[in-house]
BARO-33361 format. One line per field, with one value per residue (C-alpha): x, y, z. Coordinates in steps of 0.5 Angstrom, whole numbers, plus 2048, in hexadecimal, padded with zeros to 3 digits. Layout:
N
X = (X,...)
Y = (Y,...)
Z = (Z,...)
END
This chain:
415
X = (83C,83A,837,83D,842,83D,83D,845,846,841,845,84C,848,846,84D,851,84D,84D,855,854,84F,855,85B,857,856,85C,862,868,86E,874,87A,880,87D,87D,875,870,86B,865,861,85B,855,853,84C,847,83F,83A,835,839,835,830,833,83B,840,847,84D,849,845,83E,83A,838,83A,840,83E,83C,844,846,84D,850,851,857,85A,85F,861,85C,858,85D,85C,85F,860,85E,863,868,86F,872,878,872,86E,875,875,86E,86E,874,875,86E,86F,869,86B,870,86C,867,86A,86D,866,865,86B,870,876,87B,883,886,88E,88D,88C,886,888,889,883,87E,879,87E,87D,875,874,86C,868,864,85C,859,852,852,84C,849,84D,84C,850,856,85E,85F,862,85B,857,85B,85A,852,851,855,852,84A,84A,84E,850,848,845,84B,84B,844,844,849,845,83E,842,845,83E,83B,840,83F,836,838,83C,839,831,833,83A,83F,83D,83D,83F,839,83C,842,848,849,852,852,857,857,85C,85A,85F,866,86C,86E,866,868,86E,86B,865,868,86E,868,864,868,86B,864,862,869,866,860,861,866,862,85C,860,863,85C,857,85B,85B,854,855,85C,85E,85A,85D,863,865,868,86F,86F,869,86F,875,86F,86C,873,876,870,871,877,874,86F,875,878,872,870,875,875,86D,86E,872,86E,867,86B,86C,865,862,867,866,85E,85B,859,855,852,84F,847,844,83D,839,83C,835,832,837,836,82F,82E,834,837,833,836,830,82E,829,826,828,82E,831,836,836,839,840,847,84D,84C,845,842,844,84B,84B,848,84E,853,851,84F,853,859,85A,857,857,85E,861,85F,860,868,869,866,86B,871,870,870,875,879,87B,87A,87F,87F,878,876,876,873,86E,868,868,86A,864,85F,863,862,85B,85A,85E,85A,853,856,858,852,84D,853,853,84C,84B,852,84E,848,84D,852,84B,84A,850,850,84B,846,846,848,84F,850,856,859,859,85D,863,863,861,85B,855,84F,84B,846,847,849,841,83E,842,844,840,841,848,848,845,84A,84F,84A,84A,851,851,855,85B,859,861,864,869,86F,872,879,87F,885,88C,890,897,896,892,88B,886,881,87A,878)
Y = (858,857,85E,862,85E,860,868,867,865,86B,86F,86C,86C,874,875,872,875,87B,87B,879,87F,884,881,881,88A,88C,88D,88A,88D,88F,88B,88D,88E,896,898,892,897,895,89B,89C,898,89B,89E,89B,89E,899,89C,89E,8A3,8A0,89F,8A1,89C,89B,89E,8A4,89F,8A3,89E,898,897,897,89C,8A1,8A2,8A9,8A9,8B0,8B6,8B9,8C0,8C1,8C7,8C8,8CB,8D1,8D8,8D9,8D2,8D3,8D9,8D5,8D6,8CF,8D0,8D2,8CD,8C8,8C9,8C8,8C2,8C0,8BD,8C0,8C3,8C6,8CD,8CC,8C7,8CC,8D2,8CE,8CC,8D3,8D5,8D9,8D8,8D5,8D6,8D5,8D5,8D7,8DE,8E0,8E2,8DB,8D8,8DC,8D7,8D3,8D4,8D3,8CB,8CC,8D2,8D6,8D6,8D9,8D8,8D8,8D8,8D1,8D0,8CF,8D3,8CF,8CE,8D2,8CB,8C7,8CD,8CC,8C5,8C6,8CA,8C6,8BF,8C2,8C7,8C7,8BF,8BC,8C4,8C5,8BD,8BE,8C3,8C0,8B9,8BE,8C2,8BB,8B7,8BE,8BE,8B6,8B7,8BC,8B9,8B2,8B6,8BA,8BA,8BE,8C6,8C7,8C5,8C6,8C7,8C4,8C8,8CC,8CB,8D3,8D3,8D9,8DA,8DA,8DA,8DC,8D7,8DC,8DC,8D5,8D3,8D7,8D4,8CD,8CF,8D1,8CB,8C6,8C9,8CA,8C3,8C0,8C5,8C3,8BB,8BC,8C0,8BB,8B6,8B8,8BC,8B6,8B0,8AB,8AB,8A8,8A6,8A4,89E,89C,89D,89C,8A0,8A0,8A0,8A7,8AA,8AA,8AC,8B2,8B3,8B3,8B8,8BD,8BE,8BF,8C4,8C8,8C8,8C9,8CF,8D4,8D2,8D4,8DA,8DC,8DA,8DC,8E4,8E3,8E1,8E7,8EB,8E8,8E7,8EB,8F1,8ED,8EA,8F1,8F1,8F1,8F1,8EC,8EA,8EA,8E7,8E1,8E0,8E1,8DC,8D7,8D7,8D3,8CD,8CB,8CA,8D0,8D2,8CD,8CC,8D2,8D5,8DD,8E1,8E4,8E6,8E3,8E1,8E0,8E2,8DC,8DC,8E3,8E1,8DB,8E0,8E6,8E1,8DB,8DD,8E5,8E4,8DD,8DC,8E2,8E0,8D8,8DB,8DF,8DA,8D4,8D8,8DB,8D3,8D2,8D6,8DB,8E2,8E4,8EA,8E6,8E3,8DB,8DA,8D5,8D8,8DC,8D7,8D3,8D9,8D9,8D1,8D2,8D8,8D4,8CE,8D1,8D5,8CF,8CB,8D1,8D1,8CA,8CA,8CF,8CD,8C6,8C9,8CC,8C6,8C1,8C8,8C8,8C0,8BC,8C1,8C5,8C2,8C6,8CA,8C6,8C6,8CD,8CD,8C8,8CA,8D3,8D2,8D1,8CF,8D5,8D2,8D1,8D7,8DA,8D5,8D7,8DD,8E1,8E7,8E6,8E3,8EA,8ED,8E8,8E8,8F1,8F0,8F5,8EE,8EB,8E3,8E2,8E5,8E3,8E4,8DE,8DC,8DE,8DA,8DD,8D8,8D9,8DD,8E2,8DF,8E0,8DC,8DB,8D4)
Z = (957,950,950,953,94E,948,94A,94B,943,941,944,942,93A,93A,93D,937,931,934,934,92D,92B,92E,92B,924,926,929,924,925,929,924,924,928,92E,931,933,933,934,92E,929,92A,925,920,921,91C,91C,91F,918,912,90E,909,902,904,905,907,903,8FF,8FC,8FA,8F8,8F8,8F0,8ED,8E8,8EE,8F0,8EE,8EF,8F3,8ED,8EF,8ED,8E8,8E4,8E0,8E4,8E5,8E4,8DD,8DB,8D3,8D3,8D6,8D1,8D1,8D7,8DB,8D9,8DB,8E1,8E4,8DF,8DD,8D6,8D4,8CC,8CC,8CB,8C6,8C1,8C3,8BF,8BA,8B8,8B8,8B4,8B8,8B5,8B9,8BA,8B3,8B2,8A9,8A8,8A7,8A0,89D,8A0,8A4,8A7,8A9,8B0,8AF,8B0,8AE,8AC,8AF,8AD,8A9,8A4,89D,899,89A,8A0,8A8,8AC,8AD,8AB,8A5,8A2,8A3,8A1,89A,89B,89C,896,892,893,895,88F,88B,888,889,886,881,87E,87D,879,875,874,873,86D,86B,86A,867,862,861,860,85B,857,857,856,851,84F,84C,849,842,83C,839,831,82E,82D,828,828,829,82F,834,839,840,845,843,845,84B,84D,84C,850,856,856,856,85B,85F,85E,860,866,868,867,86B,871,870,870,875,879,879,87A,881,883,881,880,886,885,87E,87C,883,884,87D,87D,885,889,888,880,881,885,880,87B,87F,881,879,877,87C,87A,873,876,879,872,86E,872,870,869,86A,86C,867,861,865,864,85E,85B,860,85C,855,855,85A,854,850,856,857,857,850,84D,84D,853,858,852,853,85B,85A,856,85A,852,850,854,856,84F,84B,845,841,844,843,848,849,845,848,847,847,84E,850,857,85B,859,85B,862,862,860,866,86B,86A,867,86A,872,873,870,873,87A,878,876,87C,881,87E,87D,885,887,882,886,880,881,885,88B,88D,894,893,89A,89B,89C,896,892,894,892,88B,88B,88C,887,882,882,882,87C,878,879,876,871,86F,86E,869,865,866,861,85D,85B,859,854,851,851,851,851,84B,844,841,848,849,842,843,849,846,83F,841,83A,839,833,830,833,83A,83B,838,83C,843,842,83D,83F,83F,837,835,837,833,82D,82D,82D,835,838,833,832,833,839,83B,835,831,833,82F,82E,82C,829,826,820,823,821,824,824,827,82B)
END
């Protein structure tokens, strides 16, 4: 009896958690009655494939997950050469193609006349190489060769003209005045030779000092000054530089015309750069006999003045925006700032020689030039040729004529 009733309770356990097991597999019917029919169970493989799991998964780490690389526009046919309505369509809101050719400086829709401002429908440039550039934006080409080329090389000159001058003047000091005068005076320079000259000169050193300041000065002046007092100062000097330049040119015209015929090559003029005009000290430290101009203030002349200053003129009136019926687009005014920036630094280096001679350099150069006389022996000792012609009365010691002043009574009477 005991046996048959441990048989049935087996059977009655075997029949409960087999009841349980498909209840757990069978989904549940939906709500609200109708078919009571139940979807077939999911088919599970008995052995899945080695290394592959469920969900897509294709590896056991996490950093073996490649997630699915769906299509998309790019990897139409033409895609690059999709203008933007194009491109709006297949992706919409992508500017590519726009920013694309304004990168490469097509011109867009402008309403002001092309007459009045023709770039304006140019947002960047289009790319070009200029020499010492990559092959980019015109506007960062010009930006390459300014601070690449010509700010580090053209400082560098500067400073290297500067610390040649400074050696030679503290080594062997100033040139000449080997004798003592003699009282005899010679005109030099006539009061309109002077005038010129001195309309010049200070022109040039307002360019020039402004010109440093706005090309070099953050360099050495922001860092003391700060920021905001460098600006209003940089900004006070290009204005001084705008106004200075004209007036430049029109008394560089003037010194070209007034001086260019004694400038003309003379005799000993090889002889005197052969020797470096003795500024290097000679034979018994006399200076090369020359005319009234020596060799090296004909070279300062035709080099400096004449090619140099007629480009430096030129290149400054075209930024300055003042010859008129010309194209005052970007591009060209990049080049001309370029060329007048070269122009001037070759410029300042060799009028920098020429200031320390007529200053410090040389003894009785710049009396010359503030009063137009020198002393008989000065003239012998640095133009020899030149006394010559004086002493056998080919040149007139005096040149120019003495003023005159009429006063009431018709006298005239000689100043």
């Amino acid at each position: 009896m005991s046996r048959f009733l441990e048989l049935v309770a087996a059977g009655a356990l075997s029949f409960a958690l087999g009841g349980a097991a498909l209840a757990q597999s069978t989904p549940a019917a939906p709500a609200g009655g109708g078919s009571t029919a139940t979807a077939p169970a999911r088919q599970v493989p008995d052995d899945p494939v080695p290394g592959q799991g469920a969900g897509g998964i294709q590896g056991q780490n996490i950093f073996d997950v490649k997630p699915e690389v769906k299509r998309d526009a790019s990897s139409e046919p033409g895609y690059m050469e999709q203008n933007n309505g194009q491109r709006n369509r297949v992706q919409p809101g992508n500017n590519a193609p726009m920013w694309r050719g304004v990168q490469g400086g097509v011109e867009g829709y402008t309403s002001l006349p092309k007459y009045q401002d023709p770039e304006a429908g140019v947002l960047i440039q289009g790319p070009v190489a200029y020499p010492g550039s990559r092959y980019v934006s015109a506007g960062q080409a010009w930006r390459e060769v300014r601070n690449n080329w010509i700010i580090p090389y053209g400082g560098s000159l500067v400073l290297i003209v500067l610390l040649a001058l400074a050696l030679h003047y503290f080594a062997m000091g100033p040139i000449g005045q080997h004798h003592p005068d003699t009282g005899r005076k010679i005109e030099r320079f006539t009061p309109f030779e002077r005038a010129s000259h001195w309309a010049n000169a200070i022109a040039f050193v307002i360019l020039g000092v402004s010109g440093i300041v706005m090309a070099f000065g953050k360099f050495f002046l922001l860092p003391v000054m700060g920021q905001t007092l460098f600006g209003y100062f940089t900004y006070i000097l290009k204005n001084l530089h705008n106004f200075a330049g004209p007036l430049f040119a029109v008394s560089l015209v003037i010194m070209i015309v007034g001086y260019a015929r004694e400038n003309l090559p003379q005799r000993g003029d090889m002889g005197w750069l052969l020797r470096f005009g003795g500024f290097f000290g000679g034979k018994h430290g006399e200076e090369p006999p020359s005319n009234r101009y020596n060799a090296g203030e004909k070279l300062m002349f035709w080099g400096g003045v004449l090619f140099l200053g007629l480009i430096v003129v030129a290149s400054g009136l075209y930024l300055d925006k003042l010859l008129p019926g010309m194209n005052y687009e970007r591009q060209p005014m990049q080049v001309a700032h370029m060329v007048h920036a070269v122009s001037t630094v070759l410029m300042v280096a060799m009028f920098m020689g020429h200031i320390y001679l007529g200053t410090l350099g040389m003894r009785g150069a710049y009396s010359a030039m503030r009063t137009g006389y020198v002393d008989e022996e000065w003239a012998k000792e640095h133009h020899r040729y030149w006394y010559e012609d004086i002493k056998a009365g080919r040149i007139p010691a005096q040149r120019s004529k003495p003023l005159t002043i009429v006063d009431d009574t018709q006298t005239v009477r000689t100043v």
